[in-house]
DRENMARKOL-549271 format. One record per residue (C-alpha): z, y, x. Coordinates in steps of 0.05 Angstrom, whole numbers, plus 5000, padded with zeros to 4 digits. Each point is the difference from the previous one (the first is absolute). Layout:
// DRENMARKOL-549271
ZYX
...
***
This chain:
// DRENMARKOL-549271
906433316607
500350195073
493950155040
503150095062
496549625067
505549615047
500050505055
504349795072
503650665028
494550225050
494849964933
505050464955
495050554979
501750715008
501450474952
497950704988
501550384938
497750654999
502950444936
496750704981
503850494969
497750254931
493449735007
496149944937
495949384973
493850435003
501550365066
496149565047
491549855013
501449274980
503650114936
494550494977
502250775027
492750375016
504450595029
505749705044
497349725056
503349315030
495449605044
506049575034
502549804928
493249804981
498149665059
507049634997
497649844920
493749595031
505049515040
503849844941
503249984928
499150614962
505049984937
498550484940
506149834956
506050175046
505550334979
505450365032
506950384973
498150804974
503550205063
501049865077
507849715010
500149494940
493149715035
502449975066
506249694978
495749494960
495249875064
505349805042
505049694956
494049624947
503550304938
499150404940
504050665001
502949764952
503949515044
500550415051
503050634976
495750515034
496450324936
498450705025
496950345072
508650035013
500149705072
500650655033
506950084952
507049825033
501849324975
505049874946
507149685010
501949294993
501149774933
496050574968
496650014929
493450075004
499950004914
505350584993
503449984929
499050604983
494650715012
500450744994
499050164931
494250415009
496149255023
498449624937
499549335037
504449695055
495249855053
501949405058
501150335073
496349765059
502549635057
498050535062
500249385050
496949325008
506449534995
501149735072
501949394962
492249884990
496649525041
494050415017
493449765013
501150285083
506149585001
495749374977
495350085050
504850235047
504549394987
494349575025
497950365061
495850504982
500950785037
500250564947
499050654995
499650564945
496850635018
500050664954
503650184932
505149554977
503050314946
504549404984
508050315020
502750585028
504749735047
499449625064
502449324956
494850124961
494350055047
494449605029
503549725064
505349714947
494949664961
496649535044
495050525047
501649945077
495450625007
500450574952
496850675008
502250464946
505350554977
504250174936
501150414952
491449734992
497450154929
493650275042
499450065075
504150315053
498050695012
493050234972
496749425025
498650305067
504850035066
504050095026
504049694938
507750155016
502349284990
506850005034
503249215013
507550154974
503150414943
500950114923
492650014969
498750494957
493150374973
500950445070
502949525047
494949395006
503949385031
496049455037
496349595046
493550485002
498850425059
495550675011
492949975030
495250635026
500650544945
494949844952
501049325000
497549684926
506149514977
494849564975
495850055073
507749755025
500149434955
493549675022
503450095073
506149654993
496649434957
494649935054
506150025051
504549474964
493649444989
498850165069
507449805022
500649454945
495649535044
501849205000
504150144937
498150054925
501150624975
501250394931
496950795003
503350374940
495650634999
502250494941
495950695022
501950674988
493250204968
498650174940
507450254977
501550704995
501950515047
492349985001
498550075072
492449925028
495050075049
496850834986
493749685034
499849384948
502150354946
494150575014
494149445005
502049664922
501050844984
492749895000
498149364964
500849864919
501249384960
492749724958
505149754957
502650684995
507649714995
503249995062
499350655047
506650155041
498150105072
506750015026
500949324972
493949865026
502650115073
506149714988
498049324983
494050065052
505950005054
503049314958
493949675011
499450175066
507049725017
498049444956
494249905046
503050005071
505049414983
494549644972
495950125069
506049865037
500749384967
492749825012
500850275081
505849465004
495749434964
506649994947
495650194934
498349154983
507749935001
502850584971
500850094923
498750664991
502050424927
497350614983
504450354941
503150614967
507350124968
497350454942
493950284966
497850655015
502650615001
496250444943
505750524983
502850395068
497350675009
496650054941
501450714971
503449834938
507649725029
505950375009
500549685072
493550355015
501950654956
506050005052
495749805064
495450664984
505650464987
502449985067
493349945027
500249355034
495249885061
499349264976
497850284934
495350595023
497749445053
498049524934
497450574958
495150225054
497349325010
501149714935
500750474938
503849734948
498049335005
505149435004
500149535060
495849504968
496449714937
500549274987
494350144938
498049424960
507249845011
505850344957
505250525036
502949825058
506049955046
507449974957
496049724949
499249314967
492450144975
495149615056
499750645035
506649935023
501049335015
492849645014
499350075072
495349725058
501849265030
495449735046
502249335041
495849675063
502249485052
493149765041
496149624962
506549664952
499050514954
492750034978
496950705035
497550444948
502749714932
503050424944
504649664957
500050374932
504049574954
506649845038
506450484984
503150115061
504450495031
506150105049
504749474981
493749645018
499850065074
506649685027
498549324974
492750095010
501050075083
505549535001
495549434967
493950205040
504249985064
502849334983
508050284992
505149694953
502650584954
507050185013
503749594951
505650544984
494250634983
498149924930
493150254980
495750264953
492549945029
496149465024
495549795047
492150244998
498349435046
496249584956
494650534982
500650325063
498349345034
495449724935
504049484991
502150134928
502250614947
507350344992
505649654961
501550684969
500750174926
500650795006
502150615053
505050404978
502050755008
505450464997
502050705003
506050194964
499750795000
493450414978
497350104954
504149754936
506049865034
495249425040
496449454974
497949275035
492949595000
497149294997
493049855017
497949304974
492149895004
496650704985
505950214954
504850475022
506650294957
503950594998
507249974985
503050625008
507050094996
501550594953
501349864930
494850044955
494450125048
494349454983
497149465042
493350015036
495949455012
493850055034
494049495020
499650185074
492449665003
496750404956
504650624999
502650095082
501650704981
505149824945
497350484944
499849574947
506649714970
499549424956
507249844991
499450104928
492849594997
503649395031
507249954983
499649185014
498850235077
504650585001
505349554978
498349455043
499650405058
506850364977
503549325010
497749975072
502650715014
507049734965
500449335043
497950445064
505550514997
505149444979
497449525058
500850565056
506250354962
497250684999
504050594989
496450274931
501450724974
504050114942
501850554944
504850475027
505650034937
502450725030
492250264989
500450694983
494150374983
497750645058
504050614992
496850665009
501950635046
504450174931
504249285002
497249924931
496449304993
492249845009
496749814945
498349285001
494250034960
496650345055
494550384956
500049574933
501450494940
503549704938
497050384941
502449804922
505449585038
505949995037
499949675064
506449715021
501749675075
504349394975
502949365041
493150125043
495150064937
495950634972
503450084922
495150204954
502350284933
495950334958
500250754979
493750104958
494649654977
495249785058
504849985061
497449895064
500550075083
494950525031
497949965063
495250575034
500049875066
497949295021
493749875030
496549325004
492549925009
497749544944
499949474972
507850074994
505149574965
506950234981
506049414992
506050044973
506049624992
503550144936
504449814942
501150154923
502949644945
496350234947
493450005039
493250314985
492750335030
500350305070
494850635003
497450135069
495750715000
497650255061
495650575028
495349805061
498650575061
493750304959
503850174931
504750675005
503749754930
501849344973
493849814946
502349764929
498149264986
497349985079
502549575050
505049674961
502549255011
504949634965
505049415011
504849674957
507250015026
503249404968
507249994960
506449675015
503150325053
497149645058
496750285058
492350045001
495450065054
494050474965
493350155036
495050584972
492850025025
497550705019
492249825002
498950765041
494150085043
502250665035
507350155001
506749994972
503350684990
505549934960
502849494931
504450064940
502949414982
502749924921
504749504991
502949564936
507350355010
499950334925
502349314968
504849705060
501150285071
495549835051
502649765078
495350205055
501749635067
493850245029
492850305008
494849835049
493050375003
495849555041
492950195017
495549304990
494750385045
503749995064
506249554973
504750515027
505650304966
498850784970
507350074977
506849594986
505650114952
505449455013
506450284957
502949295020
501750265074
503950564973
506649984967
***
């Protein structure tokens, strides 16, 4: 159903799509932050469509790529933050065929450039006489082919290598016009200002300058700022005034994040006055977006990147420490972890839409899945544009709830992110259910109800196996339909080495005793050597209640004895905290679950098994705390050889 109003060429409304980097769903006034402080955002929420269910890729370049193209990753190719990466050859595999040995899966590469062969949502408008322009991080190909001016912008302000932003975010910035670009040697079309100069400040400038030069014509404003991505430059006399001020909700608290999205919304804000100034706001669609959830994990003291950033005494990192401890850059709390990961936290994002009074001012759509493949078709329909025949596309257009003319033809919103942790996984949300399908062998599914449970702690994957499955097929028809490149076992797996050259221990902590434990065509072999063997574990922790599953088989059979000791007890307690299962005969695999009904902690389990009659197979162990729903500890023998 198309929405779109019959527009001549003088009506053709404006676009402006302004992209933050890293910005969190919670990080704004409007979308209920009591720290951060955002008054153009809000205001901007008060002139129109406020979305609470829109999604976005785990990290920046498979978003972008997705914005301007309207495609999953997936399609696309660009699966990682790789744009800043030279570009492979012609002809290359982006599956290899084979892996070091020391990688147990073989993971798909990324594509480090958006394909020139894409018709890109600035050549659309472009092709029908709209003046374009991108200003700030790209992040999208290395090389000048690969650039904005190649894909459809007639202005472009911005540099490469641009994982962050030139320089520190202040001038002068060293951009040079001509050259190799490398992390030293920025290549590009931005210029130096009056030392001191923010790059964000610079940004509101040359958007303010191009809308001011763009008059008579419709025009496309493709804003991706610099703030809030990492090298973590800000304003001292910002940063000094949220020094002073705390969170009531006691969650958020990072003042340097504080400044650094206070100069966003300020940028945010002067092309939305300018737009006003020139009388353009009633005709110009404006978006309001990020490319990734935020950013919980930089800085924080417990990474070897910061480890290494302290060592040599960074002024970055003294600068962060002085201002803001050990905290990360943000917390997306009620939300689950954030940015590179496929919990909300890292891919539920702010989306706010107005254009005059076509989109109702002030209304928050909260049932509608939506997301960046969204907003191609979604300006193309409002504008009244054909869709290029030859660019295939995976989103569709918002107009009919953005105009209250209808609901979205859409049966679920897929994600993917096909490298950490368990080798990658990919998501569907369908209605308030979300799944987990992570690609590492033996690892179980998570399913959550997103209504009642937004910050994913309580997995009821084995509660409702009718949905899991259901919403299993819908992963399996996605990554058929848009031919993703899927991890897959790594036949020339060998387990770590040590310093020594001798071979890690797969069972990574888990004891046989009684037994012998064998590593056999990528199964645990269990054969008994006395009466009551078992696997010991004394190191896992879990807060409770905990469930331990296992997929084994045995042809003979017989009781599975799960004994464990919780955080309180120094000794394992006869007869105490014991749980039993029945593994079944035959020879055939069996998927076994064990209740741990704990209401402190899990400190450690022995695990007898049935091996005295037959054998017993162990493909793998999974300790899963029901509490939070997140995983304590996995043994998958399958991914070894």
């Amino acid at each position: 159903m198309s929405c779109a109003v019959t527009l001549n060429a003088a009506q053709k409304p404006n676009i402006v799509l302004f992209l933050v980097d890293d910005m969190g769903w919670m990080d704004s006034g409007v979308y209920g932050s009591k720290y951060y402080e955002t008054p153009n955002i809000d205001r901007f929420a008060e002139r129109g469509m406020r979305f609470t269910r829109a999604y976005a890729n785990p990290l920046c370049s498979p978003t972008r790529a997705s914005v301007l193209t309207g495609k999953y990753a997936t399609r696309h190719g660009i699966l990682t933050a790789s744009g800043h990466q030279p570009p492979q050859a012609a002809g290359h595999n982006f599956l290899p065929d084979e892996a070091p040995a020391n990688r147990p899966m073989i993971s798909p590469e990324s594509k480090n450039y958006l394909d020139p062969s894409e018709i890109t949502l600035a050549e659309a408008l472009k092709g029908v006489g709209y003046r374009t322009a991108h200003i700030g991080k790209w992040h999208l190909g290395l090389q000048e082919q690969h650039r904005p001016e190649k894909q459809g912008f007639d202005v472009a302000f911005h540099c490469a290598p641009d994982p962050g932003p030139p320089g520190n975010y202040f001038s002068p910035y060293g951009v040079i016009t001509e050259g190799q670009p490398t992390a030293k040697n920025k290549v590009g079309t931005i210029t130096d200002s009056p030392d001191g100069e923010y790059i964000v400040d610079r940004q509101a400038l040359e958007a303010v300058k191009f809308i001011a030069a763009s008059k008579g014509q419709p025009f496309f404003l493709n804003l991706w700022s610099y703030g809030v991505h990492g090298p973590w430059g800000h304003k001292p006399e910002y940063t000094a005034e949220f020094a002073k001020k705390t969170d009531p909700r006691g969650v958020q608290g990072n003042p340097i994040m504080a400044s650094m999205l206070r100069s966003v919304d300020e940028c945010f804000g002067r092309i939305i006055d300018e737009l006003d100034k020139q009388g353009l706001t009633e005709n110009t669609i404006i978006i309001f977006y990020s490319d990734n959830g935020g950013n919980v994990h930089s800085n924080i003291a417990s990474t070897a990147k910061t480890a290494k950033a302290e060592k040599v005494k960074s002024e970055a990192m003294a600068d962060w420490r002085k201002w803001a401890g050990d905290r990360g850059p943000t917390d997306n709390s009620p939300l689950r972890e954030g940015k590179s990961s496929l919990y909300e936290g890292g891919t539920r994002v702010p989306m706010i839409w107005s254009w005059g009074k076509r989109i109702k001012p002030g209304s928050v759509n909260d049932g509608s899945l939506v997301g960046h493949i969204d907003i191609y078709p979604t300006v193309l329909d409002l504008a009244g544009i054909a869709k290029p025949e030859l660019q295939k596309m995976d989103g569709i257009s918002l107009a009919p709830v953005l105009t209250g003319q209808g609901s979205l033809a859409r049966t679920a919103f897929f994600n993917y992110f096909p490298y950490r942790p368990n080798e990658g996984g990919v998501t569907v949300c369908q209605g308030d259910f979300k799944l987990v399908r992570w690609f590492d062998v033996g690892v179980p599914r998570e399913l959550y109800n997103l209504k009642s449970d937004i910050g994913e702690k309580i997995n009821l994957a084995e509660k409702m196996p009718d949905k899991v499955k259901q919403l299993d097929a819908l992963i399996d028809v996605y990554l058929k339909d848009t031919e993703a490149l899927v991890p897959k076992p790594n036949p020339a797996y060998n387990a770590p080495v040590n310093r020594r050259g001798v071979s890690a221990d797969p069972m990574r902590g888990l004891v046989p005793k009684l037994c012998k434990a064998t590593l056999v065509n990528g199964a645990l072999h269990i054969e008994a050597d006395g009466r009551h063997p078992f696997l010991g574990n004394a190191s896992v922790k879990s807060p409770g209640p905990t469930v331990l599953k296992m997929r084994a088989r045995s042809t003979a059979g017989g009781e599975v004895r799960l004994h464990w000791r919780t955080g309180d007890q120094e000794t394992f307690t006869e007869d105490v905290n014991v749980a039993t299962s029945a593994l079944p005969g035959g020879g055939e695999w069996q998927d076994i679950s064990i209740e741990m009904p704990i209401a402190s902690s899990l400190a450690g389990f022995r695990l007898y098994l049935p091996a005295g009659k037959s054998p017993v197979e162990i493909e793998s162990i999974t300790i899963l705390s029901k509490k939070t729903g997140q995983l304590a500890k996995v043994w998958n023998f399958a991914s070894h050889p």
